[in-house]
N, CA, C, O and CB atoms as a CASP TS submission, in Angstrom:
PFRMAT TS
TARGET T0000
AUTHOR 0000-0000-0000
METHOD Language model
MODEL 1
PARENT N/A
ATOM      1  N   UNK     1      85.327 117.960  99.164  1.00  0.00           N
ATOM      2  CA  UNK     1      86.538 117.675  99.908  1.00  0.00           C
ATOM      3  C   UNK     1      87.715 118.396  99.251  1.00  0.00           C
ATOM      4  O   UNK     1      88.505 117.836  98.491  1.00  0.00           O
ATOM      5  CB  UNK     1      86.792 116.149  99.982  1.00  0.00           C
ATOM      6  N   UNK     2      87.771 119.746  99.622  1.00  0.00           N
ATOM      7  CA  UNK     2      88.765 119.712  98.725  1.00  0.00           C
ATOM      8  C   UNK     2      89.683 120.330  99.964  1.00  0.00           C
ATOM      9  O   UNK     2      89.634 121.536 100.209  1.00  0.00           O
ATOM     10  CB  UNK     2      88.536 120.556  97.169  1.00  0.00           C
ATOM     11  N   UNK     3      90.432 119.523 100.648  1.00  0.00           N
ATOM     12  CA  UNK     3      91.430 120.089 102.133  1.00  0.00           C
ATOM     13  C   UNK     3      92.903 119.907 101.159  1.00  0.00           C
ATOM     14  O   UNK     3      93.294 119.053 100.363  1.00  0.00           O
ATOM     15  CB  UNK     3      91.364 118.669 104.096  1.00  0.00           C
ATOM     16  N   UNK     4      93.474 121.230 101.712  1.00  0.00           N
ATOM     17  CA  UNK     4      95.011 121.157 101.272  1.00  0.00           C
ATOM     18  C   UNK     4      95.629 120.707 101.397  1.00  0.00           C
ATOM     19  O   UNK     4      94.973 119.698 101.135  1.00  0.00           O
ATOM     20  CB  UNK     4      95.671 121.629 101.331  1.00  0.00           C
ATOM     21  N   UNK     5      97.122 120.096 101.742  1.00  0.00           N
ATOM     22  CA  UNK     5      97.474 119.387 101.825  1.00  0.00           C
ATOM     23  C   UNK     5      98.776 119.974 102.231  1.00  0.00           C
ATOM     24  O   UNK     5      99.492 120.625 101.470  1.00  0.00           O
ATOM     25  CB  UNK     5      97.166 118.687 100.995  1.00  0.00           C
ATOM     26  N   UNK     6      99.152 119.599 103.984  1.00  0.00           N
ATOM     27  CA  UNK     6      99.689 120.447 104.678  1.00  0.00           C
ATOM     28  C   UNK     6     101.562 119.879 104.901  1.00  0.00           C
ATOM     29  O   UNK     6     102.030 119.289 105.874  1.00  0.00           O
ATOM     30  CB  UNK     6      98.642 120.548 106.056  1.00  0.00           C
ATOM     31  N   UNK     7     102.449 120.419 103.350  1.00  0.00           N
ATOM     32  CA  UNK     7     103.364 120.032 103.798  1.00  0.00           C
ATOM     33  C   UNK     7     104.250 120.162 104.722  1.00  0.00           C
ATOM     34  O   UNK     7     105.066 119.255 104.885  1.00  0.00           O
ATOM     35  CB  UNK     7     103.648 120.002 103.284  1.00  0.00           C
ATOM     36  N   UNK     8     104.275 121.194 105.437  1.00  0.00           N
ATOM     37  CA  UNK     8     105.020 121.664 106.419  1.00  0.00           C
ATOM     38  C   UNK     8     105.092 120.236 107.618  1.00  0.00           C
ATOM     39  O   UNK     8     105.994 119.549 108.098  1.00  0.00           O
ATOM     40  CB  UNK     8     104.259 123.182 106.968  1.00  0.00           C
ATOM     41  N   UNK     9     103.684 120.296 107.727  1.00  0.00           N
ATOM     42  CA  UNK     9     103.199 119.364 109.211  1.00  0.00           C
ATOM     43  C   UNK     9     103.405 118.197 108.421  1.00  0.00           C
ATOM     44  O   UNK     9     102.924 117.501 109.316  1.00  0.00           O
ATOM     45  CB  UNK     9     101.375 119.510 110.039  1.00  0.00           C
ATOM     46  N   UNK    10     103.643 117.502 107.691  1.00  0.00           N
ATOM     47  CA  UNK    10     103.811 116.538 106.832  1.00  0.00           C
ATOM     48  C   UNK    10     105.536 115.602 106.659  1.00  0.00           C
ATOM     49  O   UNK    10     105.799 114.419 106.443  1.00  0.00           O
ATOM     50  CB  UNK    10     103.346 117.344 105.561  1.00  0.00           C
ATOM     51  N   UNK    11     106.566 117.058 106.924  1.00  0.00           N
ATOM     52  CA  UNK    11     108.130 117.063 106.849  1.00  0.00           C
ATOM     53  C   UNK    11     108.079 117.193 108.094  1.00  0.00           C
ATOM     54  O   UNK    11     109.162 116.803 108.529  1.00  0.00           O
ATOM     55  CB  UNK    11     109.036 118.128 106.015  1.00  0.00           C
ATOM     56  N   UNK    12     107.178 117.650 109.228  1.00  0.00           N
ATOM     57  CA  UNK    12     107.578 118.126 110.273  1.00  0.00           C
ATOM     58  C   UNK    12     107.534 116.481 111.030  1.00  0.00           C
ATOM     59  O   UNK    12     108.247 116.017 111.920  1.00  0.00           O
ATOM     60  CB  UNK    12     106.617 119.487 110.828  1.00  0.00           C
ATOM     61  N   UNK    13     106.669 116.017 110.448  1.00  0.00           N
ATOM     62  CA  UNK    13     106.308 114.527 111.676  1.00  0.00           C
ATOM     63  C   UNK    13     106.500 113.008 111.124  1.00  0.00           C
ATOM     64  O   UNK    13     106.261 111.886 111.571  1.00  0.00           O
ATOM     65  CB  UNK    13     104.433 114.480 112.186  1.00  0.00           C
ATOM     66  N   UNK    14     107.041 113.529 109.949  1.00  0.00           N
ATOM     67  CA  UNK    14     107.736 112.489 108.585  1.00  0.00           C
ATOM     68  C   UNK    14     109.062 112.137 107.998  1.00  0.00           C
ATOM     69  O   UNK    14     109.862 111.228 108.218  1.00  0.00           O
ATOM     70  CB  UNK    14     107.337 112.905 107.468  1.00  0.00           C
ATOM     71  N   UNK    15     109.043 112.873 107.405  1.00  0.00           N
ATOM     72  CA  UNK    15     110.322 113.379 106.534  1.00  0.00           C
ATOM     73  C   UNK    15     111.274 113.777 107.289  1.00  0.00           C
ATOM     74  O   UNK    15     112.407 113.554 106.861  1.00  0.00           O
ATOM     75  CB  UNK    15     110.110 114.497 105.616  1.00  0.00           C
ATOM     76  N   UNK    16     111.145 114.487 108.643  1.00  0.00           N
ATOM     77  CA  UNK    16     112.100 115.054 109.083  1.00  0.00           C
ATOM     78  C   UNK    16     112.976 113.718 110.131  1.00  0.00           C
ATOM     79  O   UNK    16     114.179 113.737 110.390  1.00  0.00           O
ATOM     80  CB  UNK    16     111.479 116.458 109.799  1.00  0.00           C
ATOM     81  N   UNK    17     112.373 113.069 110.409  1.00  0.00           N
ATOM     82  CA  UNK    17     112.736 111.863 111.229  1.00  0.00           C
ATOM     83  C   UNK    17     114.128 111.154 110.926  1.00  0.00           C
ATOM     84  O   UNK    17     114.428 110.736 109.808  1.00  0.00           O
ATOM     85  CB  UNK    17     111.637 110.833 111.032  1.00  0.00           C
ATOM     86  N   UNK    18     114.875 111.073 111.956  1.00  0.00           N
ATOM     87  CA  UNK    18     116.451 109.829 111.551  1.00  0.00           C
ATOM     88  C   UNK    18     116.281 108.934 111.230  1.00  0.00           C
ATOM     89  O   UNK    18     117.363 108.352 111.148  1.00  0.00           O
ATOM     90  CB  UNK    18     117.417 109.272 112.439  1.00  0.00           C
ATOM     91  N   UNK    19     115.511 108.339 110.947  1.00  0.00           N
ATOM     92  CA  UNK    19     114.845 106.859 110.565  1.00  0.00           C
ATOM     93  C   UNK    19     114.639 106.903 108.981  1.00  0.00           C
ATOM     94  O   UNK    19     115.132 106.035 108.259  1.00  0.00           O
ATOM     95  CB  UNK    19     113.201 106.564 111.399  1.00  0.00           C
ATOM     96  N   UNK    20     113.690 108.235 108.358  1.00  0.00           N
ATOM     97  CA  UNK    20     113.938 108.501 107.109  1.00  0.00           C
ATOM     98  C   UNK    20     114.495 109.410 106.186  1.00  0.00           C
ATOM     99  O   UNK    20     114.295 109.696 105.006  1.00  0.00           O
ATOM    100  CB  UNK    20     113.258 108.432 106.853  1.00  0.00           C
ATOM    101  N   UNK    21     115.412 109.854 107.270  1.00  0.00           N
ATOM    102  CA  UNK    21     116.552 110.658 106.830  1.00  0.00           C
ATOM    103  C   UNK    21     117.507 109.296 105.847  1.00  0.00           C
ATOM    104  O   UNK    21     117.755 109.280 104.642  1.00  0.00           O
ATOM    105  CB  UNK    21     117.493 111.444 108.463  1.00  0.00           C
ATOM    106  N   UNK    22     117.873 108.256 106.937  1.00  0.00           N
ATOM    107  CA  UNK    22     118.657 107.567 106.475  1.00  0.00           C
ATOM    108  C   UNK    22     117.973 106.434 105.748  1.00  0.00           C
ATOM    109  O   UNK    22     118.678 105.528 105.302  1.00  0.00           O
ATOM    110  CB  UNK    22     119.486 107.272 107.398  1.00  0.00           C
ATOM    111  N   UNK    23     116.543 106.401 105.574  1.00  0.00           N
ATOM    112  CA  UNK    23     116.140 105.601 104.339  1.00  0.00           C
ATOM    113  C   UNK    23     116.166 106.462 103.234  1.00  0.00           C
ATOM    114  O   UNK    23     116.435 105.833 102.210  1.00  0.00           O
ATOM    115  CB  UNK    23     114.763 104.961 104.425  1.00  0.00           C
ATOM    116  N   UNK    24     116.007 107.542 103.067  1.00  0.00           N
ATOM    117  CA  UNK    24     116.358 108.482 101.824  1.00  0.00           C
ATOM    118  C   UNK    24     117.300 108.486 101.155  1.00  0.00           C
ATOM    119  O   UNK    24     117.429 108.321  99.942  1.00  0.00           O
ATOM    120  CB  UNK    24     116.412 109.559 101.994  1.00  0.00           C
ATOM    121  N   UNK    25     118.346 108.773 102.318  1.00  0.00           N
ATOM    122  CA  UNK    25     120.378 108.598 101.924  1.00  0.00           C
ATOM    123  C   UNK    25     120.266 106.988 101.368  1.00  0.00           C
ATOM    124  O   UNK    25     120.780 106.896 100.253  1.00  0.00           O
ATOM    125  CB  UNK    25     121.906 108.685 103.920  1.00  0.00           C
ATOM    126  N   UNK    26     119.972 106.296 101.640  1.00  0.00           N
ATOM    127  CA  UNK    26     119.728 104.699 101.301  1.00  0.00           C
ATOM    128  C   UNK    26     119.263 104.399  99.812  1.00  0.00           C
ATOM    129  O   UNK    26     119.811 103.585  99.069  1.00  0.00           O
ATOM    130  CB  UNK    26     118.514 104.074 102.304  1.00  0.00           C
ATOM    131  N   UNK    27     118.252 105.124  99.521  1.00  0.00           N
ATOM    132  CA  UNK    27     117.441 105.188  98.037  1.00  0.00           C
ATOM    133  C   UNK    27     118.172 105.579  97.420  1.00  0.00           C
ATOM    134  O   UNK    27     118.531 105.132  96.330  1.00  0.00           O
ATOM    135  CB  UNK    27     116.270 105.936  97.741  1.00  0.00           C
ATOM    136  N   UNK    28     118.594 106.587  98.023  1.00  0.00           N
ATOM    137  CA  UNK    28     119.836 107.864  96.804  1.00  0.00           C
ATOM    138  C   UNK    28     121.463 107.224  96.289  1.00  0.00           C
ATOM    139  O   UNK    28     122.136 107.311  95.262  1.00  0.00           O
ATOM    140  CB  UNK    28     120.499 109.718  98.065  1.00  0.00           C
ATOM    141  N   UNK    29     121.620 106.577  97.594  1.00  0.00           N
ATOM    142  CA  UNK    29     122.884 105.988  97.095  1.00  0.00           C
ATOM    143  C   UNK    29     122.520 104.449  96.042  1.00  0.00           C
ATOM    144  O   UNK    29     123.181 104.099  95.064  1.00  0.00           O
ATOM    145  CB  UNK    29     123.886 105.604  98.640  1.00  0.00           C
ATOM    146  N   UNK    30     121.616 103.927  96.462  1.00  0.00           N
ATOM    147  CA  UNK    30     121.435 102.703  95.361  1.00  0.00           C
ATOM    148  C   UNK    30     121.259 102.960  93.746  1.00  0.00           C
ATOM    149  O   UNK    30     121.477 102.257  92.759  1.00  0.00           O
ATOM    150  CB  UNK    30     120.110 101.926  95.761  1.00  0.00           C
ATOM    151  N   UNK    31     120.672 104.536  93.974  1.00  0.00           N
ATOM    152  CA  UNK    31     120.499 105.013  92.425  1.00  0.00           C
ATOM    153  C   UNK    31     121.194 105.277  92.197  1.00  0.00           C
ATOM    154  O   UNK    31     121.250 105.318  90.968  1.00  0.00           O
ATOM    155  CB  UNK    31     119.849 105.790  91.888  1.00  0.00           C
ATOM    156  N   UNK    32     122.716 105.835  93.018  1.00  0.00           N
ATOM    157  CA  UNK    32     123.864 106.296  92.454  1.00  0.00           C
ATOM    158  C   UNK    32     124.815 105.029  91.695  1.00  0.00           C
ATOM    159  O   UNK    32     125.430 104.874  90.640  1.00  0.00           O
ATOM    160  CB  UNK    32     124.622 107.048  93.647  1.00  0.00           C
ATOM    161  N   UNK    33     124.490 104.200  93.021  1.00  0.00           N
ATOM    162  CA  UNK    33     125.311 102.948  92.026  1.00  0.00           C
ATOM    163  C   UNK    33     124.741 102.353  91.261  1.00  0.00           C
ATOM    164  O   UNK    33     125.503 101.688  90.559  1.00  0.00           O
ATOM    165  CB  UNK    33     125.872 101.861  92.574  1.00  0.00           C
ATOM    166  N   UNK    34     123.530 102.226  90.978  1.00  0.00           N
ATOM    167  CA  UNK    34     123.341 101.443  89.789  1.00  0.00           C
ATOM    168  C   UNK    34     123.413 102.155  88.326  1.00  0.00           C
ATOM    169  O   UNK    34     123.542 101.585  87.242  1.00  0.00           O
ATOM    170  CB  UNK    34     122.035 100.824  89.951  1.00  0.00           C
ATOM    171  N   UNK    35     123.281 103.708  88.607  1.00  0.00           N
ATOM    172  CA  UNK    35     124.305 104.618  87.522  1.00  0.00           C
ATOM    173  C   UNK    35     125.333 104.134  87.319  1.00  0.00           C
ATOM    174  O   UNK    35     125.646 103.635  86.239  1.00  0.00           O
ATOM    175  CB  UNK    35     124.743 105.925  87.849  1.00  0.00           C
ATOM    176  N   UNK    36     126.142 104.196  88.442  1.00  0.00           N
ATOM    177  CA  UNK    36     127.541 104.327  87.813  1.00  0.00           C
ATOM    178  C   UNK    36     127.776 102.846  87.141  1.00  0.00           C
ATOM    179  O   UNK    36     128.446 102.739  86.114  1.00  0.00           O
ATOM    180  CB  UNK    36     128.802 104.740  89.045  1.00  0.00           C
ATOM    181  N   UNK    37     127.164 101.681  87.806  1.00  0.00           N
ATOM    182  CA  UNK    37     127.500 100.353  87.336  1.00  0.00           C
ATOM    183  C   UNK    37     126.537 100.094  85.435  1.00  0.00           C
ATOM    184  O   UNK    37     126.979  99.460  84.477  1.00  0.00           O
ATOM    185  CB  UNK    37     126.811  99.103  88.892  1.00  0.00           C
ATOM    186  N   UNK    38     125.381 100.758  85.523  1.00  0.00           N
ATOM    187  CA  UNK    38     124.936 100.476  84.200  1.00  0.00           C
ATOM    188  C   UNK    38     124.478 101.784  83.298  1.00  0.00           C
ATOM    189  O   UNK    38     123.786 101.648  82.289  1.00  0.00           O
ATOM    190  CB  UNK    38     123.773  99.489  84.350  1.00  0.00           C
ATOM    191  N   UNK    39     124.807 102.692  83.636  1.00  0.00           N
ATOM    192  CA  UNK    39     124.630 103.664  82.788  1.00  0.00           C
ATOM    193  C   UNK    39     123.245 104.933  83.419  1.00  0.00           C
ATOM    194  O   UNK    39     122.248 104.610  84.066  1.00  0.00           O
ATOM    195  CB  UNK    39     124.294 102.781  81.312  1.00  0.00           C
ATOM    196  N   UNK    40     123.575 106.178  83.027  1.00  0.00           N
ATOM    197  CA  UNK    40     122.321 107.345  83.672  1.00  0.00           C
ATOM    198  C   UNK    40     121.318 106.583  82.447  1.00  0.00           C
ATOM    199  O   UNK    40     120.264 106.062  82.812  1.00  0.00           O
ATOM    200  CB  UNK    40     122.697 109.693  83.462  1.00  0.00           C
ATOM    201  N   UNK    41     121.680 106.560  81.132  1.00  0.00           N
ATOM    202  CA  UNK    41     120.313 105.701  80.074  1.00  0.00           C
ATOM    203  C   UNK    41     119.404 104.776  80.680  1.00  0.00           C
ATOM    204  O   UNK    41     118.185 104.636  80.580  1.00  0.00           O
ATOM    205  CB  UNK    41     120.902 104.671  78.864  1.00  0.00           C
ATOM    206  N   UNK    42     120.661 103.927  81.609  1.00  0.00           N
ATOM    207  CA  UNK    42     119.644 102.485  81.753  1.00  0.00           C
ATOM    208  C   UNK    42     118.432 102.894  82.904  1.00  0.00           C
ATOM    209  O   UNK    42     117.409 102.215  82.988  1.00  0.00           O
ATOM    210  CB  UNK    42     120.723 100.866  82.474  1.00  0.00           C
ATOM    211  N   UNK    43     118.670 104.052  83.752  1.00  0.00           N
ATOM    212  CA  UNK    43     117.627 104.152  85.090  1.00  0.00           C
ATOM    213  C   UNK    43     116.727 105.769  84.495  1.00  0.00           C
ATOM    214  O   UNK    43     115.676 106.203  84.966  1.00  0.00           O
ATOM    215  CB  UNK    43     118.816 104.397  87.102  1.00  0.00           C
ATOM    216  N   UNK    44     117.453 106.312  83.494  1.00  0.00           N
ATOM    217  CA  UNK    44     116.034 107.416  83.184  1.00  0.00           C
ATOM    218  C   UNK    44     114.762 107.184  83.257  1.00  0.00           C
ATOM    219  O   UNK    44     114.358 106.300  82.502  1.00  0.00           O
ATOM    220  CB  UNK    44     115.912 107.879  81.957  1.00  0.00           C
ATOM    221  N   UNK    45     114.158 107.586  83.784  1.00  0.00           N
ATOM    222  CA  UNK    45     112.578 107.402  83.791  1.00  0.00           C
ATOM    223  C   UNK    45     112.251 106.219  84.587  1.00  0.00           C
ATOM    224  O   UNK    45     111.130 105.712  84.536  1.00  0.00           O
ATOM    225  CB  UNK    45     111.939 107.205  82.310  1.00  0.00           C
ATOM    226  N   UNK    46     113.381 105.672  85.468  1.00  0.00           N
ATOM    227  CA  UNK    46     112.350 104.169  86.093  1.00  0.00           C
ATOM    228  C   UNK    46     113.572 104.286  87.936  1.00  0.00           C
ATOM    229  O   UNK    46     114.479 105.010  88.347  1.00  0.00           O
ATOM    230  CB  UNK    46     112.760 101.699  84.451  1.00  0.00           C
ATOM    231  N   UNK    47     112.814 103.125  88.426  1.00  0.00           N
ATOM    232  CA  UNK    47     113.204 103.583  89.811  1.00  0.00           C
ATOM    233  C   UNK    47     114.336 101.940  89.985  1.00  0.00           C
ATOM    234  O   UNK    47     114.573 100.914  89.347  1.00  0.00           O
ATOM    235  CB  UNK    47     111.442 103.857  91.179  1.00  0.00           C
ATOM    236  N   UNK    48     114.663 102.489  91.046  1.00  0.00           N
ATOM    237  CA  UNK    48     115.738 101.423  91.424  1.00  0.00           C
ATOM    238  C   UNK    48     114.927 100.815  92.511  1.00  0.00           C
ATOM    239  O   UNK    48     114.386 101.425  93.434  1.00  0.00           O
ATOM    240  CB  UNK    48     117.329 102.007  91.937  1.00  0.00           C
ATOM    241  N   UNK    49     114.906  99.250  92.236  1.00  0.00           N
ATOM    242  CA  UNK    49     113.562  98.659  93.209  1.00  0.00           C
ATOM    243  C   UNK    49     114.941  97.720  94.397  1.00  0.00           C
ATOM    244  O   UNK    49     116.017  97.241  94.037  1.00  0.00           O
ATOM    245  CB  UNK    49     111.928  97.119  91.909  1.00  0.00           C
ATOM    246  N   UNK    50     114.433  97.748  95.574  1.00  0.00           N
ATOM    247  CA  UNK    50     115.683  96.690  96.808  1.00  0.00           C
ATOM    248  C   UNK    50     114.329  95.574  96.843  1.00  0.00           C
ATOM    249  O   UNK    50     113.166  95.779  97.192  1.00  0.00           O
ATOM    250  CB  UNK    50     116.344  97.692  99.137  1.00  0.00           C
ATOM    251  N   UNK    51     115.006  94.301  96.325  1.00  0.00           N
ATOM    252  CA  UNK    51     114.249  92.744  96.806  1.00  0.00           C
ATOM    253  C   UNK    51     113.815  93.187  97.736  1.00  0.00           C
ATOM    254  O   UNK    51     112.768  93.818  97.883  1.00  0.00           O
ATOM    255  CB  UNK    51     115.022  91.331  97.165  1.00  0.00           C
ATOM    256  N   UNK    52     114.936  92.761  98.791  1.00  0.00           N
ATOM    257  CA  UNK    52     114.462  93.104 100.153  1.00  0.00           C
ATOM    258  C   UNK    52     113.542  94.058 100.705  1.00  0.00           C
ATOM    259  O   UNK    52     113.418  94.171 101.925  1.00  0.00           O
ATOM    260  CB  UNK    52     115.336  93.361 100.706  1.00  0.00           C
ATOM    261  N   UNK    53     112.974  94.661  99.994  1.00  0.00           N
ATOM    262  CA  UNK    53     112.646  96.347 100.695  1.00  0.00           C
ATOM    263  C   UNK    53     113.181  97.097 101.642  1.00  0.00           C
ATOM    264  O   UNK    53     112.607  98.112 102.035  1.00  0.00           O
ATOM    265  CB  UNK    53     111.545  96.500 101.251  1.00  0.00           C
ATOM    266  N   UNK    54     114.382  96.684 102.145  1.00  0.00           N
ATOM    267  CA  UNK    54     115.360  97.329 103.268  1.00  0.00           C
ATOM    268  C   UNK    54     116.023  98.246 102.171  1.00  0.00           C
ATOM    269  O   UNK    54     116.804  97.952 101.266  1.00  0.00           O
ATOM    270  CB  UNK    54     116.570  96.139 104.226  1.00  0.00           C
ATOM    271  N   UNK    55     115.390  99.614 102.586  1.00  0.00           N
ATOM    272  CA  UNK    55     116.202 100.614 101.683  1.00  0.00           C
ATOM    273  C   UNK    55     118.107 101.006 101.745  1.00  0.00           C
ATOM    274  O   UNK    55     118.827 101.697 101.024  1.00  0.00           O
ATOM    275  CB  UNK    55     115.391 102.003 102.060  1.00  0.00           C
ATOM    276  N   UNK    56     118.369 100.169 102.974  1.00  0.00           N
ATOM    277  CA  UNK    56     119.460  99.943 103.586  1.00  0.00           C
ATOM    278  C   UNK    56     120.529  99.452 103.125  1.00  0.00           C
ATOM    279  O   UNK    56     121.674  99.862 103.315  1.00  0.00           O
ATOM    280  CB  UNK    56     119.265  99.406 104.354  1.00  0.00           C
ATOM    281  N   UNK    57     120.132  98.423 102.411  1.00  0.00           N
ATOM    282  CA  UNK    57     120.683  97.006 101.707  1.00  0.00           C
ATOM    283  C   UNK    57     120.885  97.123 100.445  1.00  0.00           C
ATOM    284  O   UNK    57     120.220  96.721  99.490  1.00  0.00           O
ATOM    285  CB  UNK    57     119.796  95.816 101.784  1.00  0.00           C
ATOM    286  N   UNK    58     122.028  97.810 100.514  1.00  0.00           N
ATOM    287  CA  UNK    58     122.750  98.110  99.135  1.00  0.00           C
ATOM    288  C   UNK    58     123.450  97.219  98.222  1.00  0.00           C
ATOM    289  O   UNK    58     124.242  97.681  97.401  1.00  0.00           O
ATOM    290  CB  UNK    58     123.657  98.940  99.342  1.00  0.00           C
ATOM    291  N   UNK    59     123.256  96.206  98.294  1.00  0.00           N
ATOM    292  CA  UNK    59     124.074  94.865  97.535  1.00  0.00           C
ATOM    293  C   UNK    59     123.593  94.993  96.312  1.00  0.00           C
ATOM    294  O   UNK    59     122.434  95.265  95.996  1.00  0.00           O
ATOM    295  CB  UNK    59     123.786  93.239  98.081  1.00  0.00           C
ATOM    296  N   UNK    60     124.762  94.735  95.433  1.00  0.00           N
ATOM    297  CA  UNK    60     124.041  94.813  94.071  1.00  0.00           C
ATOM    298  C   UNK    60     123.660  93.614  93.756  1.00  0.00           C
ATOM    299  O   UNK    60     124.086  93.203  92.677  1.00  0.00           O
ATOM    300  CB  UNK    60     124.802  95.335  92.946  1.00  0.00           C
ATOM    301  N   UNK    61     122.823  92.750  94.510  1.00  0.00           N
ATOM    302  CA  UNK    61     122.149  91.327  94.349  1.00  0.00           C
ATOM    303  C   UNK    61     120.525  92.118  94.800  1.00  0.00           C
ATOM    304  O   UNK    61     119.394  91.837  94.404  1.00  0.00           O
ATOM    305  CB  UNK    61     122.942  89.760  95.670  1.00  0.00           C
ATOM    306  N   UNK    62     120.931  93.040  95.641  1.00  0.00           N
ATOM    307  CA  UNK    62     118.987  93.311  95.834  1.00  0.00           C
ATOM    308  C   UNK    62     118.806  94.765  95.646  1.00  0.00           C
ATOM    309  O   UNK    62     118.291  95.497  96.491  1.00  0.00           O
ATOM    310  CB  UNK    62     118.173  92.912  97.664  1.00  0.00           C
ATOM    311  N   UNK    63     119.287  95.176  94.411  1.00  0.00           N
ATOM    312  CA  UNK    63     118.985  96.157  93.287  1.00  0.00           C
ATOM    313  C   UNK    63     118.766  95.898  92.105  1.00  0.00           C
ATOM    314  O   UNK    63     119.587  95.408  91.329  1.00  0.00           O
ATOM    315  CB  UNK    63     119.777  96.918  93.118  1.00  0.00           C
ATOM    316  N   UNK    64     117.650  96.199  91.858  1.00  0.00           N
ATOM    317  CA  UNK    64     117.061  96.170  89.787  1.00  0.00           C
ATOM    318  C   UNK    64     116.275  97.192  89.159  1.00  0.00           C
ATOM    319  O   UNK    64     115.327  97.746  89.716  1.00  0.00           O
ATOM    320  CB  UNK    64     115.907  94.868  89.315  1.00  0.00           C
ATOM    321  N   UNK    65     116.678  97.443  87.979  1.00  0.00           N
ATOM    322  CA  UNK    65     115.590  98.503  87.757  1.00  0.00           C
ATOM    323  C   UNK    65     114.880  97.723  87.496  1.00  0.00           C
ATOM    324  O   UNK    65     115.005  96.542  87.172  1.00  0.00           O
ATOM    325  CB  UNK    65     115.617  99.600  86.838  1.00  0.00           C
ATOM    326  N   UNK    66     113.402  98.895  87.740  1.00  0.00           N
ATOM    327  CA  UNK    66     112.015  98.544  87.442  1.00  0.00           C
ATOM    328  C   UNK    66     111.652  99.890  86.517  1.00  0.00           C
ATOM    329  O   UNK    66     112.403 100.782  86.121  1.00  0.00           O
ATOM    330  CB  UNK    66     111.000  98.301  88.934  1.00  0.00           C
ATOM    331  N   UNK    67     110.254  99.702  86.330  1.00  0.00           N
ATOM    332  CA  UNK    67     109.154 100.721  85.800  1.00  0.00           C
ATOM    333  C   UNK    67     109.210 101.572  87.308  1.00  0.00           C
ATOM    334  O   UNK    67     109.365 100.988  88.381  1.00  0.00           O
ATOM    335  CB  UNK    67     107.341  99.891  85.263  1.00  0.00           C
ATOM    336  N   UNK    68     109.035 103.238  87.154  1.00  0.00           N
ATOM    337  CA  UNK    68     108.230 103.286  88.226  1.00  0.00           C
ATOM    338  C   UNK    68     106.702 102.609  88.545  1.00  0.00           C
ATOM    339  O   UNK    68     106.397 102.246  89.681  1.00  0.00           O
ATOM    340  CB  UNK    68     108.167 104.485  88.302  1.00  0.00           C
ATOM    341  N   UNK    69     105.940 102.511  87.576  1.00  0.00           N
ATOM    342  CA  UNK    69     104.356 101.870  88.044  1.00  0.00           C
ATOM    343  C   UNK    69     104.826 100.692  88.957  1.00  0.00           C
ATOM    344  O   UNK    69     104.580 100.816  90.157  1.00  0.00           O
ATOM    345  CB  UNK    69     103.222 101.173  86.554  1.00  0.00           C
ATOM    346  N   UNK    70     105.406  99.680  88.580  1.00  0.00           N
ATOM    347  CA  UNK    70     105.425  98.305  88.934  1.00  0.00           C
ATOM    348  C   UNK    70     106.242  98.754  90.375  1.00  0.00           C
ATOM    349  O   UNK    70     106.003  98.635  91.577  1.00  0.00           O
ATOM    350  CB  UNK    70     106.242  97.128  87.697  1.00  0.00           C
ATOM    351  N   UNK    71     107.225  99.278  89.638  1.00  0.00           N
ATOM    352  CA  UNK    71     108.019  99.289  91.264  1.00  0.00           C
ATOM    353  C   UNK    71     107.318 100.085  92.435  1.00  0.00           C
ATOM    354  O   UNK    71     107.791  99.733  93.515  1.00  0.00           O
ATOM    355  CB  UNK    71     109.595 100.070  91.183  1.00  0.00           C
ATOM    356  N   UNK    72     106.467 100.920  92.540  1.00  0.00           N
ATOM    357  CA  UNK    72     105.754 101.882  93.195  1.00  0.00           C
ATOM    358  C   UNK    72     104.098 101.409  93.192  1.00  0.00           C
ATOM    359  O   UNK    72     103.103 102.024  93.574  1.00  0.00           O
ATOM    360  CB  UNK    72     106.066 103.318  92.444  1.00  0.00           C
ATOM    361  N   UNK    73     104.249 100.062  92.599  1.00  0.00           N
ATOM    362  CA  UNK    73     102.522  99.269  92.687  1.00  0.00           C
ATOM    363  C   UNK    73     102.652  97.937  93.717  1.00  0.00           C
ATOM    364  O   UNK    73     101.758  97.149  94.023  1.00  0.00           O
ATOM    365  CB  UNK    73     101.878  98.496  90.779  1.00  0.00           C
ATOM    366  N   UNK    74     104.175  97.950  94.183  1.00  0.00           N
ATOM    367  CA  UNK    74     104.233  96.336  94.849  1.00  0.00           C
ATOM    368  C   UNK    74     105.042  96.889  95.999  1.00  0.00           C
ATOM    369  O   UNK    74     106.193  96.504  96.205  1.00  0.00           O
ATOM    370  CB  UNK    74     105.125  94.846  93.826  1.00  0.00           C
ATOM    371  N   UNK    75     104.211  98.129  97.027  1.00  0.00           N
ATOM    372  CA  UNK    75     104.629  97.981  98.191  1.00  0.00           C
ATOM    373  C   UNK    75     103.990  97.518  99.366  1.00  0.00           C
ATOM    374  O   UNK    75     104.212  97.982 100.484  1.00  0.00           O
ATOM    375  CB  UNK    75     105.000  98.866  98.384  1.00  0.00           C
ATOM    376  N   UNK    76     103.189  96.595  99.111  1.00  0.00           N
ATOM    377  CA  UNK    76     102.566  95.707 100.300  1.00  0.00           C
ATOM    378  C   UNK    76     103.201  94.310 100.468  1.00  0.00           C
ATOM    379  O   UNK    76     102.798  93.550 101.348  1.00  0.00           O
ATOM    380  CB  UNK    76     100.987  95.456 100.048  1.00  0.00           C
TER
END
């Protein structure tokens, strides 16, 4: 099995979508603020996890850092 792995068609029917355009802008800005509120040290190497999973929901009540493993092991 060794099939490539076709990013084009991948951004084309994914990534490219308004739906996760603006969950992206969503991720990006929560990492921005939880920089600016605790430091670029405190989020190096780990991800900014939303309670909620609404990547939307920028409150700094449902933002925390995590590990990436943990935070990227509890999306079900």
């Amino acid at each position: 099995m060794d099939k490539k792995r076709n990013y084009r068609k991948e951004y084309d029917s994914y990534h490219k979508s308004e739906r996760q355009k603006k969950r992206r802008a969503g991720r990006n800005k929560a990492r921005r603020m939880v920089i600016k509120k605790r430091g670029k040290k405190a989020v190096q190497g780990k991800d900014v996890h939303h309670s909620d999973r609404n990547p939307c929901n920028n409150c700094s009540k449902n933002l925390k850092i995590q590990s990436k493993k943990k935070n990227r092991g509890n999306n079900k």
